[in-house]
N, C-alpha and C positions, 0 to 999 in steps of 0.2 A: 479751317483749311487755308492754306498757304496760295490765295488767288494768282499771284502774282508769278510763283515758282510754277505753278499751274501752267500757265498760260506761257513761261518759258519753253517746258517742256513740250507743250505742242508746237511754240515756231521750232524747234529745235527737230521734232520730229518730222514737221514738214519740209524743212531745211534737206533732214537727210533724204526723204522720202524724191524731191525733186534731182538730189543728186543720186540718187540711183534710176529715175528713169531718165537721167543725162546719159548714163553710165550704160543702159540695157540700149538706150538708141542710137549708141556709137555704130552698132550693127547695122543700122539701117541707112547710113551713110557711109558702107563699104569699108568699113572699118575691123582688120584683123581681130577673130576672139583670142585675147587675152585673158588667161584666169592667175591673175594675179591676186588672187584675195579681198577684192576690192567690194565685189558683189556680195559675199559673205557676210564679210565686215559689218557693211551699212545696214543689211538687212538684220545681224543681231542685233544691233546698235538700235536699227530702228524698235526691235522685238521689245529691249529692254527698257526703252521709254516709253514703250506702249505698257507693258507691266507696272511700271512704276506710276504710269497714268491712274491706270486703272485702280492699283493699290488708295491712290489721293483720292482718287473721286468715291470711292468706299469706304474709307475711313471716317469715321464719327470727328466733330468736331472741325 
């Protein structure tokens, strides 16, 4: 298993994960909703390095 690529993919996931509750707390500072896409985005994004987590840390070898 590829530790190193590992361990990218979670800062990466937490990266996006902190920019989306940047993004949801825009609201609570009286801030216009906006649906630009933005929330989608991150949360597939986040979706799919969680799969691709998952897929490494199950994988033999």
């Amino acid at each position: 298993m590829n530790y190193t690529y590992l361990r990218r993919l979670y800062a990466r996931r937490a990266e996006l994960e902190a920019k989306l509750e940047l993004y949801d707390a825009r609201y609570c500072f009286g801030e216009e909703e906006v649906d630009d896409g933005t929330e989608n985005e991150l949360k597939q994004r986040i979706e799919e390095i969680s799969e691709e987590i998952a897929a490494l840390e199950h994988s033999p070898g």
